[in-house]
C-alpha atoms as one frame of an Amber mdcrd trajectory, in Angstrom:
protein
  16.365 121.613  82.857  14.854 122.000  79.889  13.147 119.089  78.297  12.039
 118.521  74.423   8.471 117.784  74.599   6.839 119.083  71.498   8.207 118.446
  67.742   9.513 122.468  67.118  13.191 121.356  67.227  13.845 125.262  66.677
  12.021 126.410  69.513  13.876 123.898  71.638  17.003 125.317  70.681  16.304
 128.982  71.501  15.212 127.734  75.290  18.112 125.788  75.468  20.271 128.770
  73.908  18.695 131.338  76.614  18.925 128.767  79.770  22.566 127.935  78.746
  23.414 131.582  78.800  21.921 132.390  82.125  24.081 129.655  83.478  27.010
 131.041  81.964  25.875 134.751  83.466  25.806 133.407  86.706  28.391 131.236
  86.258  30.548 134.928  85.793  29.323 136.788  88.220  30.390 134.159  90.901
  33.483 133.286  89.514  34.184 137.448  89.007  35.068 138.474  92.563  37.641
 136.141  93.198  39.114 136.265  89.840  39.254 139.825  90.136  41.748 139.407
  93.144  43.469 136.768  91.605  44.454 139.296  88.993  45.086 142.310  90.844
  47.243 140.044  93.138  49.481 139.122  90.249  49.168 142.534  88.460  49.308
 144.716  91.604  47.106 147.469  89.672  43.443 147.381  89.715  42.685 148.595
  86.350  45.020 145.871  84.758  42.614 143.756  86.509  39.971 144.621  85.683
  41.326 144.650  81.971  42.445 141.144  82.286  39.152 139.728  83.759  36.637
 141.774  80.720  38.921 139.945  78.876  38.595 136.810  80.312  35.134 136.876
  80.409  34.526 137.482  76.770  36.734 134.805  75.571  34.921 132.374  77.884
  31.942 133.171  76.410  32.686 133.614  72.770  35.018 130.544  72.355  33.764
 128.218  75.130  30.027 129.704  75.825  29.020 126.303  74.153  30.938 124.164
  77.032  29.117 122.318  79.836  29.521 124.199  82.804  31.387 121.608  84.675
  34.736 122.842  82.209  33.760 126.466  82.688  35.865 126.753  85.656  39.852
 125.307  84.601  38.844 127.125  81.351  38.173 130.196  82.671  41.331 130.432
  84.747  43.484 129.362  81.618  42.471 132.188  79.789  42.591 134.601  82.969
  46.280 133.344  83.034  46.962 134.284  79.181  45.412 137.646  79.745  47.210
 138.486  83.192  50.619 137.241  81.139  49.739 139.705  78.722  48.923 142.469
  80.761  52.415 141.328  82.459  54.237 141.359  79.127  52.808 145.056  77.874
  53.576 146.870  80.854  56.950 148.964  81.618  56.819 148.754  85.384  55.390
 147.168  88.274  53.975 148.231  91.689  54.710 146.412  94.853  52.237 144.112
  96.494  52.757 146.449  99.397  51.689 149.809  97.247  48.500 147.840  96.077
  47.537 146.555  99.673  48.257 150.230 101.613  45.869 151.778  97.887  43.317
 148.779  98.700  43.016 149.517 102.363  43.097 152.989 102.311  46.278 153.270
 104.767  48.601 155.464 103.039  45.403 157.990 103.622  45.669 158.460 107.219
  47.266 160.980 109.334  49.452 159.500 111.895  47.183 158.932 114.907  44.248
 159.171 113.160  41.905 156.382 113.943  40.643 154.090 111.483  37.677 152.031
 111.252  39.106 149.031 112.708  39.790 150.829 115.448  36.413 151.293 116.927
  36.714 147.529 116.853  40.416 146.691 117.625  42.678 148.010 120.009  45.492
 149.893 118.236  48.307 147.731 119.083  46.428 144.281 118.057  45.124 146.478
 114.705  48.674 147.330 113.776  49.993 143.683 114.743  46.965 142.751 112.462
  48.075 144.760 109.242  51.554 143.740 109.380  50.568 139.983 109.516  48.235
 140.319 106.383  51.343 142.591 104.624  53.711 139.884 105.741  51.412 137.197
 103.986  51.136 139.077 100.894  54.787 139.862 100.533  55.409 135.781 101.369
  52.972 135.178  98.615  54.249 137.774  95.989  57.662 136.446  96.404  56.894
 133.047  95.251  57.592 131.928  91.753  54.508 132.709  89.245  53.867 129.047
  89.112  53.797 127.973  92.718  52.064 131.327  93.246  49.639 130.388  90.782
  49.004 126.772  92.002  48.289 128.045  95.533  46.048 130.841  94.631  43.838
 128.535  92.662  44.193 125.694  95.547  43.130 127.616  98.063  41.542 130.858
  96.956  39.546 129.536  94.400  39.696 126.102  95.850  40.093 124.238  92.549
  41.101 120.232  92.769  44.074 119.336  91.310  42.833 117.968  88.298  40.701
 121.929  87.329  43.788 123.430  88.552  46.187 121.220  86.035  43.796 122.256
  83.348  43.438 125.272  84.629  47.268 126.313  84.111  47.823 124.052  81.504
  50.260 121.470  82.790  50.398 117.856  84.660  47.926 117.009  88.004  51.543
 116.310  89.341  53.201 119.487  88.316  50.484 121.255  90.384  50.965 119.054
  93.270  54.957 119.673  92.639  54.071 123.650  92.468  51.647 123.981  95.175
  53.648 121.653  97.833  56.676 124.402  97.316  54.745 127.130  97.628  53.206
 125.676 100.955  56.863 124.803 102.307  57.750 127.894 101.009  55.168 130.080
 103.008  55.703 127.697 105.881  59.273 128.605 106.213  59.071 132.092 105.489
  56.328 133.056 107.653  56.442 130.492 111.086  54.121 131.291 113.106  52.537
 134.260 111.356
């Protein structure tokens, strides 16, 4: 941490200026990855997320660059909400969560029989058991209402409290609680055992 030792008040200012904005660089390229998911997940189109996180990104920095870190976080996923929403709102049609995991994974690729790289790993049967579990959890997740998807997703993906989450999607610490407890029964029910 920068401390103010000498009397140039101006000079202080630029270090501050430059430390502040590696922490905010570093602060996005952690947070990037997983917000990047976040927003494919809800978009079900890479390019619309990557759209929606640039955009994110530069309205963290130009309207809340100034912030102490600590809000950083709820902030950023606020405005990554806005901008998925608007990505939501502009488009005609949507893909399945299905279409974007088979596109992600490369499985609509293969020839029948042909081996993948799991498979080297895996047997076949426990590979194939595998994939459907993971599509089964998607689909369970995709069907949930955009709130309670949106309150587990930060919960447990991003693994926001309750109180960065509530800011985070812009409501009450107990609508989140309300929001993620469905979603959880809601998974809980719809997938058992998986």
């Amino acid at each position: 941490m920068l401390r103010h030792v000498d009397g140039n008040t101006k000079t202080w200012h630029f270090l501050r200026a430059v430390e502040s904005s590696r922490e905010l660089e570093s602060f996005l390229r952690s947070v990037g990855p997983r917000a990047f998911r976040i927003a494919r997940l809800a978009l079900r189109d890479d390019q619309d997320a990557l759209d929606a996180l640039q955009e994110a990104m530069i309205k963290l920095v130009s309207r809340y660059g100034s912030r102490s870190p600590e809000e950083w976080t709820p902030l950023f996923y606020a405005i990554l909400r806005n901008c998925v929403r608007d990505q939501q709102r502009g488009r005609q049609s949507r893909g399945s969560i299905l279409a974007w995991f088979i596109r992600l994974t490369n499985l609509g690729e293969r020839e029948p029989g042909e081996p993948s790289v799991v498979d080297a790993v895996r047997p076949p049967l426990q590979e194939l058991e595998s994939e459907e579990r993971l599509r089964k959890v998607l689909n369970a997740i995709a069907d949930l209402p955009a709130r309670q998807q949106e309150a587990f997703l930060l919960r447990n993906i991003e693994e926001l409290d309750v109180r960065d989450t509530a800011i985070a999607m812009g409501c009450s610490e107990g609508s989140v609680k309300t929001h993620y407890s469905r979603a959880v029964h809601a998974l809980r029910e719809k997938l058992g055992d998986v």
